[in-house]
N, C-alpha and C positions, 0 to 999 in steps of 0.2 A: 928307176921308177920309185916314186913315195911310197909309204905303205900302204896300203888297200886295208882301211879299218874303220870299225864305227859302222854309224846306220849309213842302208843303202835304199833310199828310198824308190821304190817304183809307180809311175803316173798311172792313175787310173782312166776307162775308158770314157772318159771326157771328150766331147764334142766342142763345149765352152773353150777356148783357146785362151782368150783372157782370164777367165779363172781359173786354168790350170798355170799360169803364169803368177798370178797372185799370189796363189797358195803355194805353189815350186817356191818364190820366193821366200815366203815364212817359215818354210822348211829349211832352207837353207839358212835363212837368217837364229836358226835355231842349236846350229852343227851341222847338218849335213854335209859329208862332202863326196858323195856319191850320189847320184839320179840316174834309171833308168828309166830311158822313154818306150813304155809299152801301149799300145795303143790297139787293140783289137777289128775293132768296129769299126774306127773310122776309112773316112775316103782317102785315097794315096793322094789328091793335093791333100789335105785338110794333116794328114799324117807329116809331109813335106813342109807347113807352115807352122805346125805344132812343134817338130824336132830343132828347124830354122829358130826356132823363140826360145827353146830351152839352151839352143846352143850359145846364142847372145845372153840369157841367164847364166848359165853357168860360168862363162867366162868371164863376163863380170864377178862373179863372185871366187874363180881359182879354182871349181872345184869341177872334177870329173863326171862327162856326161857318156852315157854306154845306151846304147840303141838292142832294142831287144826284137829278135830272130830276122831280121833286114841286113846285110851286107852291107847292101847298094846304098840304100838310105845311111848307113851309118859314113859311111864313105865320103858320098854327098856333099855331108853337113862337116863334112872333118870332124866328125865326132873323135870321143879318144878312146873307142872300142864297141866293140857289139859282145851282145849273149846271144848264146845258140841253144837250141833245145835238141833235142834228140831227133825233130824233125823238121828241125832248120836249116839244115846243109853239114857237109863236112867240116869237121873241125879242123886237118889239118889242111885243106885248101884257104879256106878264110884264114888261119893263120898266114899262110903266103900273100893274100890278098892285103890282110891288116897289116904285112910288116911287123918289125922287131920294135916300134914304139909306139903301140895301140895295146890296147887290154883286150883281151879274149878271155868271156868267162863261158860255163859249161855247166848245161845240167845234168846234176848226175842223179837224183830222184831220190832212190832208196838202196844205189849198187855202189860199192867200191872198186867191184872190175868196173863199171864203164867211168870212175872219177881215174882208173888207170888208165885207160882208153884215150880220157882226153887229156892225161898228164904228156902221152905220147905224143901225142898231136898239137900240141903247145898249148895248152890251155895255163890262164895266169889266172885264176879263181877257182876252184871247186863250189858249184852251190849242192845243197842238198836240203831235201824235203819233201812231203811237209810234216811241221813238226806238229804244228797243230790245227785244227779245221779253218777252214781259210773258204774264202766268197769268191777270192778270184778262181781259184780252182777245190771246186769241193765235193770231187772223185776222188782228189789225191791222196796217194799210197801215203802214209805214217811211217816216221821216223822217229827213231830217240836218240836223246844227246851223245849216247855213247859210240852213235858212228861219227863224230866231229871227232872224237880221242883218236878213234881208231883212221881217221882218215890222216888227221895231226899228225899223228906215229910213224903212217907209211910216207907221207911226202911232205915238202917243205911250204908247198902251197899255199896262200891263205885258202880259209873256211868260209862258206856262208850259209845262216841257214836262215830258211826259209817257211812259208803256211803259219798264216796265221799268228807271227808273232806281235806282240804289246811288249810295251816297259815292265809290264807286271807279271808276266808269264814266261821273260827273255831270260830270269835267272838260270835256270838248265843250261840253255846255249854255251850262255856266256863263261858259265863255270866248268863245260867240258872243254873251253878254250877259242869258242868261233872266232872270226876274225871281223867275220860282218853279219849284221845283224836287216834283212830284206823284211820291208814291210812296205803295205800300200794301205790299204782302210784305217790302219791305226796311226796313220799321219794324216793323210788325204780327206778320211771322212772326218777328222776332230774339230771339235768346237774350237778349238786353240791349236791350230798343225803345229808354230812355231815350241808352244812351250811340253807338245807332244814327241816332237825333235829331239826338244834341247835334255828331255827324257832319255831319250833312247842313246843321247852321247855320253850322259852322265853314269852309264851303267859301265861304259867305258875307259871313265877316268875314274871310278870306283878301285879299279884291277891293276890300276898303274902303278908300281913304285912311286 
């Protein structure tokens, strides 16, 4: 498997199906090489023709599409992995279900035991969050950078953190080491999604030899 790095961008709850296609693409066309299809609200066809479109997007473009708390659905579409939340099912049955050439990523919130939890259970991402106030979820518990060091330290996993990040705010993350960098309003809602991307990839090749 490639490395799992860079922005991961996640769709918002979009009904427009054409414009989430548009804008998926300008994202992609920016860096992206991560999309998660999260879709809240909508209807299980309308969710079934949405992830169908991202699927044909992303492969046209090479890049990795992960379906967020649906098995079935990611299954389905041959996606090339699902995220699970804490109330989305077992993590180590969907790893049986995904097989050994699918991504399985894992929310782990604000805990190191449960990012241990899902290291057991196969998880090939740790996310963590949030890191900062966030619309998609803005109950969520707070995190600082310094549990990416300390999750770094304990396993070999990539990172990702998550809530509320910007290009302008993703300095912490990226300098305690994250591996990926999950955003949705600060792609999705911008004036410019593509050169909002090509932001958030650029913080990435900042760090590189």
């Amino acid at each position: 498997m490639a490395k799992l790095e860079g922005l991961y961008a996640i769709t918002p709850d979009w009904g427009d199906t054409a414009r989430l296609i548009v804008v998926t693409e300008a994202i992609l066309r920016g860096g992206c090489r991560i999309i998660q299809y999260r879709n809240k609200t909508a209807t299980s066809s309308r969710r079934d023709e949405q992830a169908g479109a991202l699927r044909d997007l992303t492969r046209r473009f090479g890049v990795w599409l992960i379906v967020n708390d649906d098995l079935d659905l990611a299954l389905a579409i041959d996606a090339d992995g699902a995220h699970l939340g804490s109330e989305d099912g077992d993590l180590a049955a969907a790893r049986g279900r995904l097989g050994p050439g699918r991504i399985l990523g894992a929310s782990c919130y604000q805990s190191l035991d449960t990012a241990g939890l899902a290291v057991l259970a196969g998880a090939d991402y740790l996310a963590f969050g949030s890191f900062f106030a966030s619309s998609t979820k803005p109950q969520a518990g707070r995190v600082e950078a310094a549990l990416i060091g300390a999750a770094k330290q304990a396993w070999t996993l990539p990172v990702c953190a998550i809530g509320g990040i910007t290009p302008e705010n993703a300095g912490a993350p990226i300098a305690a080491g994250t591996d990926l960098l999950a955003a949705s309003g600060a792609v999705y809602n911008s004036s410019d999604p593509e050169r909002a991307s090509r932001a958030f990839s650029q913080l990435f090749e900042s760090r590189r030899p």
